[in-house]
C-alpha positions in Angstrom: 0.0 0.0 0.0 2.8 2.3 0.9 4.2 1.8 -2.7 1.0 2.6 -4.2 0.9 6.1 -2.4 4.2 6.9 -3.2 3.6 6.4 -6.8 0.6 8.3 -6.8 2.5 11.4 -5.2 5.2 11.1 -7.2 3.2 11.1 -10.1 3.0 14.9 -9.1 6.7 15.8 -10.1 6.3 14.2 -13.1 2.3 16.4 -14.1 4.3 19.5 -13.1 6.7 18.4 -15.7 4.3 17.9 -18.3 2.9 21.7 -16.9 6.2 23.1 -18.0 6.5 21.5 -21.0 3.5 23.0 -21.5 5.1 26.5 -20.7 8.0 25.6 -23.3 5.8 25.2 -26.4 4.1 28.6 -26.1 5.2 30.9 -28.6 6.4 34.1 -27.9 3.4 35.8 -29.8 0.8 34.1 -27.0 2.8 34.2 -24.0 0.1 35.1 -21.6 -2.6 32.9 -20.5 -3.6 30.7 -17.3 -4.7 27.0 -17.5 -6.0 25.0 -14.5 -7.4 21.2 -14.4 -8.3 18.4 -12.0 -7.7 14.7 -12.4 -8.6 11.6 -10.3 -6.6 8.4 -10.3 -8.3 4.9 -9.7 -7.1 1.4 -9.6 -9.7 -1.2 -11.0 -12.3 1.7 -10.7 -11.4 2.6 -7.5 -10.3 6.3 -6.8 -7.4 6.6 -4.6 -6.2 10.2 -5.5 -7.1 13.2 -6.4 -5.0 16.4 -7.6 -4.9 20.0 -9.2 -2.4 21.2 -11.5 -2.5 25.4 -12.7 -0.3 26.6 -14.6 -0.1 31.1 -15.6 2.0 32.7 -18.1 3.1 36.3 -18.7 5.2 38.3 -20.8 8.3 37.6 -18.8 7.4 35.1 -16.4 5.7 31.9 -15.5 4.4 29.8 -12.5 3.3 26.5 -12.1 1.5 24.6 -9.0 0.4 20.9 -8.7 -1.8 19.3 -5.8 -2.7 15.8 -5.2 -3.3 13.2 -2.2 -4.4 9.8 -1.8 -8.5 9.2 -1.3 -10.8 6.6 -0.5 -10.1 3.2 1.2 -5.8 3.9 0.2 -6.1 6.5 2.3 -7.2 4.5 5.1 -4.5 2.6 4.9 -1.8 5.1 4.3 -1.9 8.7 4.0 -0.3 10.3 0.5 -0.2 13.9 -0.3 2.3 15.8 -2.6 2.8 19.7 -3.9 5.1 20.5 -6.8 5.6 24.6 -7.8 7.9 26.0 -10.4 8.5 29.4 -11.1 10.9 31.1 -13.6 11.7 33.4 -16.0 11.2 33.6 -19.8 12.9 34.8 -22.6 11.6 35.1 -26.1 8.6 32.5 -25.0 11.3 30.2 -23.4 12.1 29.6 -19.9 15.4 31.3 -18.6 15.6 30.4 -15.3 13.3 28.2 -13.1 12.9 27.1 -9.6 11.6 23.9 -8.3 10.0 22.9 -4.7 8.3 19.9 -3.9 7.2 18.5 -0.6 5.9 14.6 -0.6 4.7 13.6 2.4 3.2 10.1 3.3 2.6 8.2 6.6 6.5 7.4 7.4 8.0 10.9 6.2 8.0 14.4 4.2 10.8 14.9 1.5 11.3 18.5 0.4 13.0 19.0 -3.2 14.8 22.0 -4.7 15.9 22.5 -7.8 17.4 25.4 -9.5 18.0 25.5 -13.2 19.4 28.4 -15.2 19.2 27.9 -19.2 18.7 24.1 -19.0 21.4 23.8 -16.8 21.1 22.3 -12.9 22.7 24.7 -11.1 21.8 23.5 -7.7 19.8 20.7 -6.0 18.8 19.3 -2.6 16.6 17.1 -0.9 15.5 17.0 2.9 15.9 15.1 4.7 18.7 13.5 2.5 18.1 9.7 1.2 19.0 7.3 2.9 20.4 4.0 1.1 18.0 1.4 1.9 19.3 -2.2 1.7 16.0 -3.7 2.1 14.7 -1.8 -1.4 18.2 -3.0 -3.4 17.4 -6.4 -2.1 14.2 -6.4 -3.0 14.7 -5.4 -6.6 17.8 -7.8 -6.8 15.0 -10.6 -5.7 12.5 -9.1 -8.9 15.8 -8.9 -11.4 16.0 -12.9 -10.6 12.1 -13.4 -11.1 11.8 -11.9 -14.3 14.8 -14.2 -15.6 18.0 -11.7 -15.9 20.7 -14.1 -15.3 23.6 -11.2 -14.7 23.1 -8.4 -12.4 26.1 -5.6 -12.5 26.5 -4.1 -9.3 28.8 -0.5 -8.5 28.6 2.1 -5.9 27.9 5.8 -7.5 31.0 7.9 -7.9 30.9 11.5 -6.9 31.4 13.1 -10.5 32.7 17.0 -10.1 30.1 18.5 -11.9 27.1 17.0 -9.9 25.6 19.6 -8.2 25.1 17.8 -5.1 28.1 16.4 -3.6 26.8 15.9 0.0 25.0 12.8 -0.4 27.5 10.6 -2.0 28.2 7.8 0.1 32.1 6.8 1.4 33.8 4.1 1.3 33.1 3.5 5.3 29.1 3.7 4.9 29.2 2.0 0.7 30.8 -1.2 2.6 28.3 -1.1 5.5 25.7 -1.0 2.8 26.4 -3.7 0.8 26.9 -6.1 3.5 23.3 -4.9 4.7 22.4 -6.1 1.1 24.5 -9.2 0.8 23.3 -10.1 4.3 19.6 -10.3 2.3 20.7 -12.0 0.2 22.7 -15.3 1.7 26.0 -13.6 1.1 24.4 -12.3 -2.7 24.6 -16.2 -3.4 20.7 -15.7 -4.0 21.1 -13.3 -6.9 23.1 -13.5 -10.2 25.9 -11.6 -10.7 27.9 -11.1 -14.0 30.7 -9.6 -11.9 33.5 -11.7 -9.5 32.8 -12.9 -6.5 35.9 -11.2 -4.8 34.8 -8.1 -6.2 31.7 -8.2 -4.6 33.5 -9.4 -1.6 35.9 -6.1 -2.4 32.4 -3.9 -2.0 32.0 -5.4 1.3 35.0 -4.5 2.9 36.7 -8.0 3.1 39.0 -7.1 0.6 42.1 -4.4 0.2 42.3 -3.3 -3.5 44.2 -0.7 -5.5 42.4 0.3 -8.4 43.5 -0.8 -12.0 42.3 2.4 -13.9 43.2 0.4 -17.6 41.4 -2.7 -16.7 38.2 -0.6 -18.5 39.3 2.4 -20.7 37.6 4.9 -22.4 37.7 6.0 -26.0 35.5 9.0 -27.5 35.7 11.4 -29.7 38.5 13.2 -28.2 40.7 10.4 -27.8 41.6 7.6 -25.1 40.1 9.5 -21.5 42.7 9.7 -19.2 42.8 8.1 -16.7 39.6 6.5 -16.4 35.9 7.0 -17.7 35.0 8.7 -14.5 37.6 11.4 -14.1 38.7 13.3 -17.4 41.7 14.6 -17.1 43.1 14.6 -20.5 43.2 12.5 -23.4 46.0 10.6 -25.5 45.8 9.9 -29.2 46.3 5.9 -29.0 46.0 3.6 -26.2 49.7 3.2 -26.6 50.5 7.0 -25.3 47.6 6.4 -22.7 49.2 3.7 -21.3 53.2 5.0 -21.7 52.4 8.6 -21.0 49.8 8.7 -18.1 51.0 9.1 -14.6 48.8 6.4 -13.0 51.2 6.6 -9.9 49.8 10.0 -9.1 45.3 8.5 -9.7 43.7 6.3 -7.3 42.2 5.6 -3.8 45.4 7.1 -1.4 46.7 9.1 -3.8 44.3 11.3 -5.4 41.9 13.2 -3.4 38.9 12.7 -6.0 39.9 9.5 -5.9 39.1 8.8 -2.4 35.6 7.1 -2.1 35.6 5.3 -5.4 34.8 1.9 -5.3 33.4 1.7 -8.6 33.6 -2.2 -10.8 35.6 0.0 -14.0 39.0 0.1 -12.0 38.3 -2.5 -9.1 36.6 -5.2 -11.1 40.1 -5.4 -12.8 42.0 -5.9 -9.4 39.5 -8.5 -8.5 39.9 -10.7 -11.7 43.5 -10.4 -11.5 43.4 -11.4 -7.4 41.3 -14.4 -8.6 43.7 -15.5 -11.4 46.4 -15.2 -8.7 44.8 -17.0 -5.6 42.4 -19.1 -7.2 41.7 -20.8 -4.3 40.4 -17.8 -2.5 38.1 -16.9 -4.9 36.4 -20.3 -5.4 36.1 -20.1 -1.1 33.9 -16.8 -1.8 32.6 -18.7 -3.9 31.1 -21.0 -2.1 30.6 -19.6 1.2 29.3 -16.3 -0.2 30.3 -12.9 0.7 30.6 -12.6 4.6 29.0 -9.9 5.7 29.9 -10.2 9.6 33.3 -9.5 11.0 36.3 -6.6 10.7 36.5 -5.7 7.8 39.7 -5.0 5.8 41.9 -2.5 6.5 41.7 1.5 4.9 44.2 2.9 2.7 45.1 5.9 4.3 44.2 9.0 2.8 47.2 10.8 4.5 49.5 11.7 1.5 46.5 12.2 -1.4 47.1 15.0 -3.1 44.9 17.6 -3.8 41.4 17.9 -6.8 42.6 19.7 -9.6 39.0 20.4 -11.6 40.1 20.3 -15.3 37.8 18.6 -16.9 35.7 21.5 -18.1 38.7 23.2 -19.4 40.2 19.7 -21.5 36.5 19.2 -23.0 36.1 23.1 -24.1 40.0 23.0 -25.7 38.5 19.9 -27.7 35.4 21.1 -29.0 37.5 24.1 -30.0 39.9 21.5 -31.9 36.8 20.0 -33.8 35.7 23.2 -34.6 38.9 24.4 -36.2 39.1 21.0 -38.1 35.4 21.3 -38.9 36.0 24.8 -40.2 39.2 24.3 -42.3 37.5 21.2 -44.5 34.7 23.4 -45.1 36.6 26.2 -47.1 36.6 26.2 -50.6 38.9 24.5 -52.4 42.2 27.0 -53.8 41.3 26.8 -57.7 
């Protein structure tokens, strides 16, 4: 039941969304107006919520407010009730600037959430009171992935990427291993699911394991060349996989050295360690095997962040001198032939 009421209120962010796509497609010629509407959901002819959406446009600005709750016999069972408004600025017909709050409330908790957005870009986001990983839900959907047949779950902690706005609510490497052996735990040491991933990795995300990442084990190639030194940070890029590999400091990347570094955990640098562990001590891994993750215990000791060196936030400034690159190129095969 509890599900049901939060899909029903957070079926509110997404009508506001549709309200503001609405506020996109006016043209700048009828840029004034106010809309309002009222819709009821049911299950099997049931009602079990109710809302109000209203959106009003100006010349140079726009707001947009969305209502709805739980009703009926849901509601006896667990209270639902959402608001989402938006307001912003427009230029030309088009929104400039907008701001986001929504408050979702049901019988356990309220969530508030801002967003701020500024030309299409997120400029700042939060949510109150901040999530909590829940080991029960990631169980519960590993349990539904097996159900509906998928034979090979891949499994990685997020990585705190520089440009996300919100950088509070990554998890470290302290509470990501506490977390995974709250799922594992769910999961008979994650012997109950199907992983396409090594079992000493997964033992790695539980804290029984001390690795050093292997950046190469999974490199990335795009359009501006092989990403150094990984897919998650971009810090430059070689021409061939030959300079990345001959050229690239990897001394100075990773969890101990490299302060960006720090809390990553993620299967495209540790995955590699793992395989290679397991290649070296087969035995070991064919124990984890076995037995499953263990999930009870100390767990493996920390590198020590002590001697990291400091973020160094390039990657905007490497991915604006390529563009510039592809531009010139662009621009030079375009000229006219000399006759």
């Amino acid at each position: 039941m509890l599900a049901l009421s939060k899909t029903i209120t957070s079926k509110l962010l997404l009508t506001a969304a549709v309200a503001l796509a609405a506020v996109a497609a006016i043209s700048p010629a009828s840029a004034q107006g106010r809309l309002e509407a009222r819709y009821v959901a049911s299950l099997a002819g049931i009602p079990i919520g109710s809302g109000r959406w209203v959106v009003e446009i100006a010349d140079t600005h726009y707001a947009a407010e969305v209502n709805g709750s739980t009703t009926g016999l849901l509601h006896a069972f667990t209270g639902g009730e959402g608001s989402t408004i938006a307001r912003g600025t427009l230029n030309a017909g088009r929104p400039a600037s907008s701001i986001y709050a929504a408050t979702i409330s049901t019988s356990k908790k309220t969530e508030q959430v801002n967003l701020t957005t500024s030309n299409g870009d997120v400029k700042d986001f939060k949510v109150d009171p901040p999530p909590d990983a829940d080991p029960e839900r990631v169980a519960r959907f590993f349990d539904q992935a097996g159900a509906l047949g998928i034979d090979g779950i891949t499994v990685s902690p997020g990585y705190a990427y520089e440009r996300a706005p919100d950088q509070a609510h990554f998890l470290t490497r302290a509470r990501t291993k506490q977390l995974f052996r709250d799922i594992f735990r769910r999961g008979r040491g994650a012997r109950a699911w199907s992983f396409s991933q090594s079992g000493l990795f997964l033992d790695f995300l539980a804290g029984n394991q001390e690795y050093r990442c292997t950046p190469w084990g999974n490199p990335t190639r795009n359009v501006f060349g092989w990403q150094r030194p990984c897919y998650l940070l971009g810090e430059g890029y070689a021409s061939s996989f030959r300079q990345l590999m001959e050229e690239t400091d990897w001394d100075a990347y990773g969890t101990g050295n490299y302060e960006k570094c720090a809390d990553c955990m993620v299967h495209s640098g540790y995955e590699a360690t793992a395989v290679q562990d397991a290649v070296r001590h087969p035995l070991k891994a064919l124990s984890v095997s076995f037995r499953g993750v263990r999930t009870e215990g100390a767990m493996a000791q920390e590198i020590s962040l002590k001697r990291q060196r400091p973020a160094s936030y390039v990657f905007s400034g490497h991915v604006q001198q390529k563009l510039a690159e592809i531009r010139i190129t662009q621009a030079r095969a375009e000229e006219p032939a000399a006759p």
